[in-house]
N, CA and C atoms as a LAMMPS dump frame, in Angstrom:
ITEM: TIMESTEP
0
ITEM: NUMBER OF ATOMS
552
ITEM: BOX BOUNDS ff ff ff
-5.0000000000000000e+02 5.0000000000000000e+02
-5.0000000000000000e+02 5.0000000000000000e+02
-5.0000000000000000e+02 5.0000000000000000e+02
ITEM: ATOMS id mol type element x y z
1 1 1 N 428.959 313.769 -226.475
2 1 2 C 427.667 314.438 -226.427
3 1 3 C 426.963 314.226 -225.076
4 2 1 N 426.925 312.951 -224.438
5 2 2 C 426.117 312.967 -223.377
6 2 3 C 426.872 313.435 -221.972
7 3 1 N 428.639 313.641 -222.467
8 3 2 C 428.69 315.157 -221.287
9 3 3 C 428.275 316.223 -220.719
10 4 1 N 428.261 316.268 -222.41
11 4 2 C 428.055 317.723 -222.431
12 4 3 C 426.578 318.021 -222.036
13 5 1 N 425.646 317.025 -222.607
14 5 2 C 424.344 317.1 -221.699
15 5 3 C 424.504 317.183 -219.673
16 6 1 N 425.053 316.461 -219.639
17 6 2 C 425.185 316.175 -217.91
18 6 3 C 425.944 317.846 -217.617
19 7 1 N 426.894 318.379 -218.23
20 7 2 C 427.286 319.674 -218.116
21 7 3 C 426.427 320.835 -217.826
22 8 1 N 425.29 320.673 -219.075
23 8 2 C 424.373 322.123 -219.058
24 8 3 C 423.01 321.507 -218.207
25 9 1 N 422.957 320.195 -218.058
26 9 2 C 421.843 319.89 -216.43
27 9 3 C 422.47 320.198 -215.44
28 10 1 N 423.861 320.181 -215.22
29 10 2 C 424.516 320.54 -213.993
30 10 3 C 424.327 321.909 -213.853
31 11 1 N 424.818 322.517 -214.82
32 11 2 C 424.656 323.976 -214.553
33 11 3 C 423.279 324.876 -214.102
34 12 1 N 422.459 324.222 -214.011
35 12 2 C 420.645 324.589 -213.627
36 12 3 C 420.83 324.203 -212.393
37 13 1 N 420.38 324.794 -210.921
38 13 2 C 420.345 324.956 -209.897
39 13 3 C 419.247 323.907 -209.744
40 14 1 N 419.643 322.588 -208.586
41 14 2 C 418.353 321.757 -208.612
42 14 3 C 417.314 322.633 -207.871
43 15 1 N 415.641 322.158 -208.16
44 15 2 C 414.52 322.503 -207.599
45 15 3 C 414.609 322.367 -205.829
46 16 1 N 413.819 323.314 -205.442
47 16 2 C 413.382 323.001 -204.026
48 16 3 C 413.091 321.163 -204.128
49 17 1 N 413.541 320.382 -203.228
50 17 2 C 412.315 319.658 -202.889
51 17 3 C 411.426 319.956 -201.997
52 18 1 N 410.154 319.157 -202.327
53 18 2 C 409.175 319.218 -201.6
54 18 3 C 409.175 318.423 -200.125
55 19 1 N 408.724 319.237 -199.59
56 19 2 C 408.34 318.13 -197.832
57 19 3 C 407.359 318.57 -197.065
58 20 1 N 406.759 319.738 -197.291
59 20 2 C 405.347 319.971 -196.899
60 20 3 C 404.327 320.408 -197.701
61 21 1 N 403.333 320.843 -197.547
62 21 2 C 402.308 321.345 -198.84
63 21 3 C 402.914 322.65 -199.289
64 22 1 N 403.6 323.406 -198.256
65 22 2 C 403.86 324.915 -198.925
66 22 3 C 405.031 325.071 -198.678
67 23 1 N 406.443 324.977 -199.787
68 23 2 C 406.686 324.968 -199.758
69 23 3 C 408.356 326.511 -200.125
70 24 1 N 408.764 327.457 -199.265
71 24 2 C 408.981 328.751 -199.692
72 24 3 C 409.998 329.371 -199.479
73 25 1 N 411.346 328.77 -200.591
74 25 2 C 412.725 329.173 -200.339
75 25 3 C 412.497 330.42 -201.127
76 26 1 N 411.563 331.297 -201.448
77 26 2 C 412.005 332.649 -201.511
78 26 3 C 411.446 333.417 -200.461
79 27 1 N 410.919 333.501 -199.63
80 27 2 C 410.748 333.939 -198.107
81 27 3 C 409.573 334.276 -198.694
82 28 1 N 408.485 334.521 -199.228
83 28 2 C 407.473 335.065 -199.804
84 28 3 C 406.428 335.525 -199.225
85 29 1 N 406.26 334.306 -198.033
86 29 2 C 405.478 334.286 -197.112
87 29 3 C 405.352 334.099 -195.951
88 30 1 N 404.741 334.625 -194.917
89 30 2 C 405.024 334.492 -193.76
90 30 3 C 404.409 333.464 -193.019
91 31 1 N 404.536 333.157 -191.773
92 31 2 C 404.848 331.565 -191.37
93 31 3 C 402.908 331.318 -191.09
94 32 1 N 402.178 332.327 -191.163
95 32 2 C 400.723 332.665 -191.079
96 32 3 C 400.201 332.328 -191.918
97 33 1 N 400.396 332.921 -193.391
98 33 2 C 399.785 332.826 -194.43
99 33 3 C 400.236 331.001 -195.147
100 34 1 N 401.591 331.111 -194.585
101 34 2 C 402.104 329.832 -194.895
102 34 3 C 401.454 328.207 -194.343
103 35 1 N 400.773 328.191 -192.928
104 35 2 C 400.333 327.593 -192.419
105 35 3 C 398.552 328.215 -192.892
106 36 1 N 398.492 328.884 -193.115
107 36 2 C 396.729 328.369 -193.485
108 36 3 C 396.524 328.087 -194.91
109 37 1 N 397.666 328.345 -195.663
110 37 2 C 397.706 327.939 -196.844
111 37 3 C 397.571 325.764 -197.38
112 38 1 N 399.149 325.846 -196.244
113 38 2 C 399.453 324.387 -195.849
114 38 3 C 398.05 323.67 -195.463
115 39 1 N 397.181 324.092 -194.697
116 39 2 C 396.084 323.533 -193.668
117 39 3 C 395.293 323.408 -194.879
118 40 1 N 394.812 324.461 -195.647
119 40 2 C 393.941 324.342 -196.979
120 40 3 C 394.011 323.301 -197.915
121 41 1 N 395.243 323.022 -198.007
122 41 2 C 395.819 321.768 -198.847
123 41 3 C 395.663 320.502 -198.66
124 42 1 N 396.247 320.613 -197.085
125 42 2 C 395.756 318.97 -195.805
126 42 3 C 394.665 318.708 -196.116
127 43 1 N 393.6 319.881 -196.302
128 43 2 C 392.096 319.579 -195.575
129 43 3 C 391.533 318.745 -197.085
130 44 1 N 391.882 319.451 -198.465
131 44 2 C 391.719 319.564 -199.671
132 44 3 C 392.024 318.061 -199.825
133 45 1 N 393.097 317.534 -199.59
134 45 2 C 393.909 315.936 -199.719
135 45 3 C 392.581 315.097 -198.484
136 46 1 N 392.656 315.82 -197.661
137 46 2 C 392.081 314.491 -196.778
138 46 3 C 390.488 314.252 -197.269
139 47 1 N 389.813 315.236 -197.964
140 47 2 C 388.399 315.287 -198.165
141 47 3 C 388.115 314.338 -199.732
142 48 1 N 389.152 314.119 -200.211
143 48 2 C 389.515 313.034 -201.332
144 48 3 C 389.792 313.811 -202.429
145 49 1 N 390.431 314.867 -202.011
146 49 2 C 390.895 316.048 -203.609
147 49 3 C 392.635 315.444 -204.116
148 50 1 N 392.844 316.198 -205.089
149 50 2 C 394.089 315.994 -204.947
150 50 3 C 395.269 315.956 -204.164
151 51 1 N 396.125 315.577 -204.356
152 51 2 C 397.397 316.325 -202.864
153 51 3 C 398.27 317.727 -204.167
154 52 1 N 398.122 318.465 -203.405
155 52 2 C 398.782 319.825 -204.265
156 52 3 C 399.856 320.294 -203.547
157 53 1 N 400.767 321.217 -204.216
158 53 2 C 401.837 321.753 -203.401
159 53 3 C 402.141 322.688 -204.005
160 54 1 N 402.445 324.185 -203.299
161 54 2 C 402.613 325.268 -203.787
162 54 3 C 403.755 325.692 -203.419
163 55 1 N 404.664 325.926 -204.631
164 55 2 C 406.307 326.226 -204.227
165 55 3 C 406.93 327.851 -204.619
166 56 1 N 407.312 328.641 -203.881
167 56 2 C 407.888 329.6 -204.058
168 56 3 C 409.643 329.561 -204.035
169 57 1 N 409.728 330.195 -205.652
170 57 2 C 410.971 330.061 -205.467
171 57 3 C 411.246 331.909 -205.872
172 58 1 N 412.667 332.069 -205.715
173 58 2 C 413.085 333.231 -206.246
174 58 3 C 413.296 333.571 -207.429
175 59 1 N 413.699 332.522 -208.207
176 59 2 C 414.146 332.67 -210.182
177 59 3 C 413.982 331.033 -210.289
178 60 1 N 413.998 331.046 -211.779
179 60 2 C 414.555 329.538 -211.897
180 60 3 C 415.445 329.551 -212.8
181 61 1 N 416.272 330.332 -212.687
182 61 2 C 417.299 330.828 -213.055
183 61 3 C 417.582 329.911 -214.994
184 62 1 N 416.662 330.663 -215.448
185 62 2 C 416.988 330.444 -217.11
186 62 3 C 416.539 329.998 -217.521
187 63 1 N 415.969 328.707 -216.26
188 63 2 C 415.289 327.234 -217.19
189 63 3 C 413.938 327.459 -217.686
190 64 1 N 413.553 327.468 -218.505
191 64 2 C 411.684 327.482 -218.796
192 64 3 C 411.43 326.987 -217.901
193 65 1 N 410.283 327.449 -217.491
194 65 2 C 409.425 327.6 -216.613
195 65 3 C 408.707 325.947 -216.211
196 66 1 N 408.056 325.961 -217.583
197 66 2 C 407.788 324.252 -218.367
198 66 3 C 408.509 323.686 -217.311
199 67 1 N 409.7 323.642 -217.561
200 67 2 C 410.66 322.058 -217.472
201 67 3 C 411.123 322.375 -215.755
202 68 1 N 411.222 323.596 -215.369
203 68 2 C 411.23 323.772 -213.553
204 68 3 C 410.46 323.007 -212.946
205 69 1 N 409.326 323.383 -213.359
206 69 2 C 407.996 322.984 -212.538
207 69 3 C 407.811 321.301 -212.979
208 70 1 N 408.437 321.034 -213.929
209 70 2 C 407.942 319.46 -214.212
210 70 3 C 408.685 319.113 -213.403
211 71 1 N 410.201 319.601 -213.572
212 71 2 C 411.463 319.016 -212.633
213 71 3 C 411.084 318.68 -210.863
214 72 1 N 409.853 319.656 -210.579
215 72 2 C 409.543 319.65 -209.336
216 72 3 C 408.706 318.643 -208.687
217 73 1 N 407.875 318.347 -210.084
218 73 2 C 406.865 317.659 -209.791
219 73 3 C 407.052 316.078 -210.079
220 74 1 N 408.212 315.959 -210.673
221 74 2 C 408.525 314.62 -210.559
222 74 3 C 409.514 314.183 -209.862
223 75 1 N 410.253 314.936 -209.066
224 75 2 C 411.268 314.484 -207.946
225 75 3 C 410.118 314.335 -206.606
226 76 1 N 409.366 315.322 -206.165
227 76 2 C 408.146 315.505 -205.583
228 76 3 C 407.804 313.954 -205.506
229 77 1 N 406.732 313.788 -206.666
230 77 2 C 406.241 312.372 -206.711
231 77 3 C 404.725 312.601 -205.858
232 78 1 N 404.156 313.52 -205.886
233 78 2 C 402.931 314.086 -205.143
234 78 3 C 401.898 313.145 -205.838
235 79 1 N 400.79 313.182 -205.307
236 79 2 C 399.516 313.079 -205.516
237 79 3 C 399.305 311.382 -205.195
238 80 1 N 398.639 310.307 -205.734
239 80 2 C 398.546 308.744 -205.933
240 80 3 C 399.285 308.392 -206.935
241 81 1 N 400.095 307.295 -206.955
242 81 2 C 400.72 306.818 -208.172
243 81 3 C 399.844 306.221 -209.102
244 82 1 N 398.929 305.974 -208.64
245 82 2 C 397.65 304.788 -209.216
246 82 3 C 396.718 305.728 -210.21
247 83 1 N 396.789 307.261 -208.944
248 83 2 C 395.608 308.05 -209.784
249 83 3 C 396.164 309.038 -210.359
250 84 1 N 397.821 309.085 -210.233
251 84 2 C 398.891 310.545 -211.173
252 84 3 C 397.629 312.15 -210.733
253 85 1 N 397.265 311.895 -209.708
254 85 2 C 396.655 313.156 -209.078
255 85 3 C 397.427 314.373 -208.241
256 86 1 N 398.435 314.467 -208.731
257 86 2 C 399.327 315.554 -207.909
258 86 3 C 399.623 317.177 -208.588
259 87 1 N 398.926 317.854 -207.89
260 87 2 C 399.421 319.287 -208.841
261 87 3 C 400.14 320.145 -207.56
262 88 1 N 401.24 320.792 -208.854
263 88 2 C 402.03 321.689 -208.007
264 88 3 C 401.621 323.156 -208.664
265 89 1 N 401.921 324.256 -207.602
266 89 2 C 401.394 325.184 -208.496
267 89 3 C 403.045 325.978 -207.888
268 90 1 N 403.569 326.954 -208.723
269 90 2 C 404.785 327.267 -208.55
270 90 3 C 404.941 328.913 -208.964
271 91 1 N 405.683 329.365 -208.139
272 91 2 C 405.328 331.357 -208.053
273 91 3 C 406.955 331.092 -208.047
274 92 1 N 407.372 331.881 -209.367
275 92 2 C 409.106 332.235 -209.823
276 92 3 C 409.019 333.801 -209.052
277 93 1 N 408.951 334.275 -207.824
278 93 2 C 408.776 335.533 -207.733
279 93 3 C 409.896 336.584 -208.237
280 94 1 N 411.048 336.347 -208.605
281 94 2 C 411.685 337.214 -209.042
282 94 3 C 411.668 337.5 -210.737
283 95 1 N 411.075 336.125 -211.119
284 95 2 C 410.926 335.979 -212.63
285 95 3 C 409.359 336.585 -213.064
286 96 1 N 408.932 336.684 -212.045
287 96 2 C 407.622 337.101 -212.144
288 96 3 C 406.626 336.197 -213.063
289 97 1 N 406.81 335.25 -212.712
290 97 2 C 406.115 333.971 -213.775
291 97 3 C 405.411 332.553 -212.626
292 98 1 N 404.209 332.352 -213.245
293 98 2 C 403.94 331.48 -212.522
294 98 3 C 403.478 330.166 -213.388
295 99 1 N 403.024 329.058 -212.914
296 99 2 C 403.066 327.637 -213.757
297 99 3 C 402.02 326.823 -212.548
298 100 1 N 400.905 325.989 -212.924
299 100 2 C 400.001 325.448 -212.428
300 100 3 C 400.445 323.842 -213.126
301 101 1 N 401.039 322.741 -212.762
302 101 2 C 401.402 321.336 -213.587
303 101 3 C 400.13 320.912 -212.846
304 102 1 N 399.589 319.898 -213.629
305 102 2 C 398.963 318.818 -213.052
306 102 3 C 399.131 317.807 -213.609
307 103 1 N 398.882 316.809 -212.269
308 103 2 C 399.345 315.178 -213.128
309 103 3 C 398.687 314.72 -214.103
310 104 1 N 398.759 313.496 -214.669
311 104 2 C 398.082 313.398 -215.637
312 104 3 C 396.399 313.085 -215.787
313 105 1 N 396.149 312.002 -214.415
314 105 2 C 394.86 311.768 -214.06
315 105 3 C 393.739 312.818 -213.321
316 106 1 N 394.739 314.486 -213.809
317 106 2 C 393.45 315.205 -213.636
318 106 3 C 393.433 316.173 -214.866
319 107 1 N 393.992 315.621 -215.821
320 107 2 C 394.505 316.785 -216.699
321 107 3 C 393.222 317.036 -217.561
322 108 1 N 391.938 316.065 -217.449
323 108 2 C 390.687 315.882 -218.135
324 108 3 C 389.751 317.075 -217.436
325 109 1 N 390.025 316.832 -215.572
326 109 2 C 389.595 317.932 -214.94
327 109 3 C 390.222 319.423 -214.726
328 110 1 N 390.891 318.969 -214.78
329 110 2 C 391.916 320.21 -215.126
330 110 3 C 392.526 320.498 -216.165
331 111 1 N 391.291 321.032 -217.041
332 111 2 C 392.311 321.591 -218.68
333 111 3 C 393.477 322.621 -218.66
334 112 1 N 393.992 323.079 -219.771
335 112 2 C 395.233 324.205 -219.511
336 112 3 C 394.594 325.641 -219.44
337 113 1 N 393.153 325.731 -220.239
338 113 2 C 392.211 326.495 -220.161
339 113 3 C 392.304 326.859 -218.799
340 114 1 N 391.636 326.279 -217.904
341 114 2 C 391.127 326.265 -216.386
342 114 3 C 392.344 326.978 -215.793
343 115 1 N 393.797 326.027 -215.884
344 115 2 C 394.956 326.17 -215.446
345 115 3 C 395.27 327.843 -215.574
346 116 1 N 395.279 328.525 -216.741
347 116 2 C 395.378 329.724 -216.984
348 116 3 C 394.526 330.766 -216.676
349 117 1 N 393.527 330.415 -216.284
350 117 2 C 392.143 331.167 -215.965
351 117 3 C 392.624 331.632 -214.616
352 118 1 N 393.091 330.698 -213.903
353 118 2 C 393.073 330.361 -212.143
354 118 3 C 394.09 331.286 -212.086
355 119 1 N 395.227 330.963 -213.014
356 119 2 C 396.734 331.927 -212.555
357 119 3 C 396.197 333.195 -213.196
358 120 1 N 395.276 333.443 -214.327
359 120 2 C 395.29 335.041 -214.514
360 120 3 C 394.31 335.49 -213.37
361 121 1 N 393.508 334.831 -212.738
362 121 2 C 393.055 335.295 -212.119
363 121 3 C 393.637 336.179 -210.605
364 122 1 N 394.427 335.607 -210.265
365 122 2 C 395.521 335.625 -209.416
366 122 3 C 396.938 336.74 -209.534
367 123 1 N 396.601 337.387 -210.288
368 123 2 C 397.777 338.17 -211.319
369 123 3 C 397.705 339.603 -210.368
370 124 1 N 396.759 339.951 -210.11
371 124 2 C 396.059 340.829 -209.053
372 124 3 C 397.322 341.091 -207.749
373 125 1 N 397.069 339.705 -207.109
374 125 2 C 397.471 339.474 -206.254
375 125 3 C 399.065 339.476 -205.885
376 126 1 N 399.568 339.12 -207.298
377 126 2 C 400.914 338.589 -207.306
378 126 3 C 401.678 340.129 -207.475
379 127 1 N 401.007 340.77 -208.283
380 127 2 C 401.643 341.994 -208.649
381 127 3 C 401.638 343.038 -207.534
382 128 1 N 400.523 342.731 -206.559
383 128 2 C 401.007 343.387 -205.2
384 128 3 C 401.704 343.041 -203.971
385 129 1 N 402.317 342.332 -204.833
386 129 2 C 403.29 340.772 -203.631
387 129 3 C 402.483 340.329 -202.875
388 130 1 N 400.979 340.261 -202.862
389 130 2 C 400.276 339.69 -201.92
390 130 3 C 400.503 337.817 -202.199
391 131 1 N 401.26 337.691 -202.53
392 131 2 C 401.32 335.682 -202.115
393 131 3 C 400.752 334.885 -201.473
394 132 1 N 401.055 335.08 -200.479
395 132 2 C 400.141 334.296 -199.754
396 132 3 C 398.605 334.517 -199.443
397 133 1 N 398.273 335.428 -199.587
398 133 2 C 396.752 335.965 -198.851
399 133 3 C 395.757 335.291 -199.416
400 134 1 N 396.1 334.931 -200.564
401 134 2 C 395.044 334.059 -201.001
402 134 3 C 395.355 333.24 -201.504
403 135 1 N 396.379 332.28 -201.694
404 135 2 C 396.967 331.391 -202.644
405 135 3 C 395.967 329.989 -201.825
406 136 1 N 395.689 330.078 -200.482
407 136 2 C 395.166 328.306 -200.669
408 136 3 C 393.298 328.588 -200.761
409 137 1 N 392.751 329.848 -200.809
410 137 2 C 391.567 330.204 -200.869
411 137 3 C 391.199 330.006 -202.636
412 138 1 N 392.724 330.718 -203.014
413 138 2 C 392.034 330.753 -205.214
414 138 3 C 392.117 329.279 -205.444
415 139 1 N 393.157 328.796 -204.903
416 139 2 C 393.52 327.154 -206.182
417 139 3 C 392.759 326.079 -205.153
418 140 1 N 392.703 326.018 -203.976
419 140 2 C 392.369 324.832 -203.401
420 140 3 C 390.561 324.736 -203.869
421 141 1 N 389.866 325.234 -203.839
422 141 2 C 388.982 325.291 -204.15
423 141 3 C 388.742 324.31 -205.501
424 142 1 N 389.087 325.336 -206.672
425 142 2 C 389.25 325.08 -207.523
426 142 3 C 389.436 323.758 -207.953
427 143 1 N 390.605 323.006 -207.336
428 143 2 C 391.141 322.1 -207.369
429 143 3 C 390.294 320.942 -206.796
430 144 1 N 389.767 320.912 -205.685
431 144 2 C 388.48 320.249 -205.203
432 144 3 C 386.827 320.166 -206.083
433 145 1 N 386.845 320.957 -206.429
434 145 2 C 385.933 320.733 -207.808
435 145 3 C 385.836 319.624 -208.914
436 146 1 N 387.609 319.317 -208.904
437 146 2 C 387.584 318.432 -209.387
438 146 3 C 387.244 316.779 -208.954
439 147 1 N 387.521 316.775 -207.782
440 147 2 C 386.345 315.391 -207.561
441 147 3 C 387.582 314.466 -207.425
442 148 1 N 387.44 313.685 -207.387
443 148 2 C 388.421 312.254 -207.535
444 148 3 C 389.163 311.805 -208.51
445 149 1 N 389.985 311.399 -209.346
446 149 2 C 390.318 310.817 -210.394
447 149 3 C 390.512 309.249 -210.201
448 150 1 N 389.269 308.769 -210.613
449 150 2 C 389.236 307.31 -209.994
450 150 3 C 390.173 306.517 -211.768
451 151 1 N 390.628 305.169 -211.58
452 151 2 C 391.206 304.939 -212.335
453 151 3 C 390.487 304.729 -214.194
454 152 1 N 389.093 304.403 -213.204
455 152 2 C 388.294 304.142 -214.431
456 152 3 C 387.482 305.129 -215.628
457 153 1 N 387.675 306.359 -215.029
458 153 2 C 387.266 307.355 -215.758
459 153 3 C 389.284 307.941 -216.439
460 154 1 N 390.289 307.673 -215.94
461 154 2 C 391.271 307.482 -216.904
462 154 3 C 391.281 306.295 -217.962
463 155 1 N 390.776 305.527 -217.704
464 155 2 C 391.071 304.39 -218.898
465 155 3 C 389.933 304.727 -219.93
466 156 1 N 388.565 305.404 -219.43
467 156 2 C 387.736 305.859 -220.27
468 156 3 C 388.238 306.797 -221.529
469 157 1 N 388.921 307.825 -220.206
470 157 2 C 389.436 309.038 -221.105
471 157 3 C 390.632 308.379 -222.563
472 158 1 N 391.442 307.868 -222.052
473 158 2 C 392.46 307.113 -223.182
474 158 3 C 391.487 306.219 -224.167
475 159 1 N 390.381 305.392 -223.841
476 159 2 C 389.532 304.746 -224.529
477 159 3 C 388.915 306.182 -225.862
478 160 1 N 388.185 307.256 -225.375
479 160 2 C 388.356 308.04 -226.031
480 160 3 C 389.272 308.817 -226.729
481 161 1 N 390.107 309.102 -226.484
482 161 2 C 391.524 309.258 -226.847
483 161 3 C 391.68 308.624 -227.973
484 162 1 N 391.477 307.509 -227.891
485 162 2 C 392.24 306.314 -229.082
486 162 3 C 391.058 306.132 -229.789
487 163 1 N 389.645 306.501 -229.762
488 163 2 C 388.613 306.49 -230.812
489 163 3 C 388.823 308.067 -231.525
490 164 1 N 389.241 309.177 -231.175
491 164 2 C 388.959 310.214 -231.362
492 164 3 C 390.202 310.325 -232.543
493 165 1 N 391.34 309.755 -232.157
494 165 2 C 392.65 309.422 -232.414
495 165 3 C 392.507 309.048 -233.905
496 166 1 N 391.25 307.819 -233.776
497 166 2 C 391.166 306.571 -235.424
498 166 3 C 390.461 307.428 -236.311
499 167 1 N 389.531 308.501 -235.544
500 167 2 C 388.77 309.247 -236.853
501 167 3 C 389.303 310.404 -237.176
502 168 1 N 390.912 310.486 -236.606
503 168 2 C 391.631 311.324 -237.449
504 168 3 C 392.244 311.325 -238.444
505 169 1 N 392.889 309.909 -238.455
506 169 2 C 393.992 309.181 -239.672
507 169 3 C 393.387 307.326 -239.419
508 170 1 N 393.198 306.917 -240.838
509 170 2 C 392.856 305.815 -240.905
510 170 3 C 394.123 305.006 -240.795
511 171 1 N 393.858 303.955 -240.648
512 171 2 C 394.859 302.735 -240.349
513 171 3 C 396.276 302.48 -241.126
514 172 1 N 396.92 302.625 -240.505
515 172 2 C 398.881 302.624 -241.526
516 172 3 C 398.067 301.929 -243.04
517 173 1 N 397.583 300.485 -243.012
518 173 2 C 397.743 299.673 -243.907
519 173 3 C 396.458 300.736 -244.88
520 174 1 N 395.691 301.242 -244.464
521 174 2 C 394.455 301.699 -245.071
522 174 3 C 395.06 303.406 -245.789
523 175 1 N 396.45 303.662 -245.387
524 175 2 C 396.86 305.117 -246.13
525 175 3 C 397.54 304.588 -247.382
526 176 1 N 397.362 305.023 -248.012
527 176 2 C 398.548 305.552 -249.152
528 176 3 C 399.804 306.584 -249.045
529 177 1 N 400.652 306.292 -249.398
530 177 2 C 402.189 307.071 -249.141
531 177 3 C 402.033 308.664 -248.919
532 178 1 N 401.116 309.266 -250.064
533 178 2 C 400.569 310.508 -250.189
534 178 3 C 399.383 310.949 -249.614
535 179 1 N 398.869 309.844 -248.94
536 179 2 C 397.994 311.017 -247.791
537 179 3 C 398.133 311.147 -246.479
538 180 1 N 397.584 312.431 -246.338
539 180 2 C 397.984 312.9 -245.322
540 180 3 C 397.45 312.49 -244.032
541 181 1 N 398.366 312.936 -242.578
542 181 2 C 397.842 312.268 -241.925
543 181 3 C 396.238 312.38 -240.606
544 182 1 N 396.239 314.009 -241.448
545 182 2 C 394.86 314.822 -240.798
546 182 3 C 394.244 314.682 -242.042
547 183 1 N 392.766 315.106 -241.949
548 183 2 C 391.832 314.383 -242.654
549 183 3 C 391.337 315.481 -242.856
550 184 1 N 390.391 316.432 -243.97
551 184 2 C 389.71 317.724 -242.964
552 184 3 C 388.178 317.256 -243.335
């Protein structure tokens, strides 16, 4: 069995890696739009935003989309390890599909809500192959809004998490076999 796993991961074309902010093995963009995109990103990272990276590929040939873009973002290794602040945002241009990941320490500032808002907003753009023209003007922004992800407003968030968590299902020892584990 765990060949045959290593078989059908082999068979998936690895991800771009990353090595600059914009990153564009499907030619998408030109070396203009590509560099003020890149510069948007620098400026975005150095002003205390996240570090982001925007990857154009051509297909991702089969794989959900999901598991591409995670694949990217964890070979990557973007953002602080301390503050898991790294978002990639990723244009499948031949698949015609796009995917916004963010790490985990902004995922409070960055809901999936937001995440989807930003890419439909952008849908405009994509459908007239315009790529680049605005890609570090829509998300960098955006993305700077979010502010910092200092460590202590993550341990807050999990602190809530795990209260929000207890007034869903009471304590193993406090259930009975037959109840359930949502409450209404």
């Amino acid at each position: 069995m765990p060949l045959l796993l290593l078989c059908v991961r082999a068979a998936f074309a690895a991800p771009p890696r990353i090595t600059t902010p914009v990153t564009d093995v499907a030619g998408a963009v030109d070396a203009e739009d590509e560099e003020r995109v890149a510069s948007a990103l620098k400026q975005l990272r150095d002003d205390g935003g996240p570090q982001m990276a925007v990857v154009f590929v051509q297909t991702t040939e089969g794989q959900p989309l999901e598991d591409y873009t995670m694949r990217i973002a964890e070979a990557w290794g973007g953002g602080s390890k301390e503050l898991e602040n790294g978002v990639v945002l990723l244009f499948a241009i031949g698949d015609r599909r796009s995917r916004l990941e963010v790490g985990y320490g902004l995922e409070a500032k960055i809901p999936d809500s937001q995440a989807r808002k930003l890419l439909d907003q952008a849908k405009e753009d994509l459908r007239a192959e315009r790529y680049g023209d605005r890609t570090g003007e829509r998300f960098a922004p955006s993305t700077a809004r979010t502010g910092r992800a200092w460590p202590g407003n993550r341990r807050k968030q999990i602190e809530t998490s795990c209260r929000t968590h207890r007034k869903l299902r009471p304590p193993l020892e406090a259930r009975s076999p037959a109840q359930p584990l949502l409450q209404a």
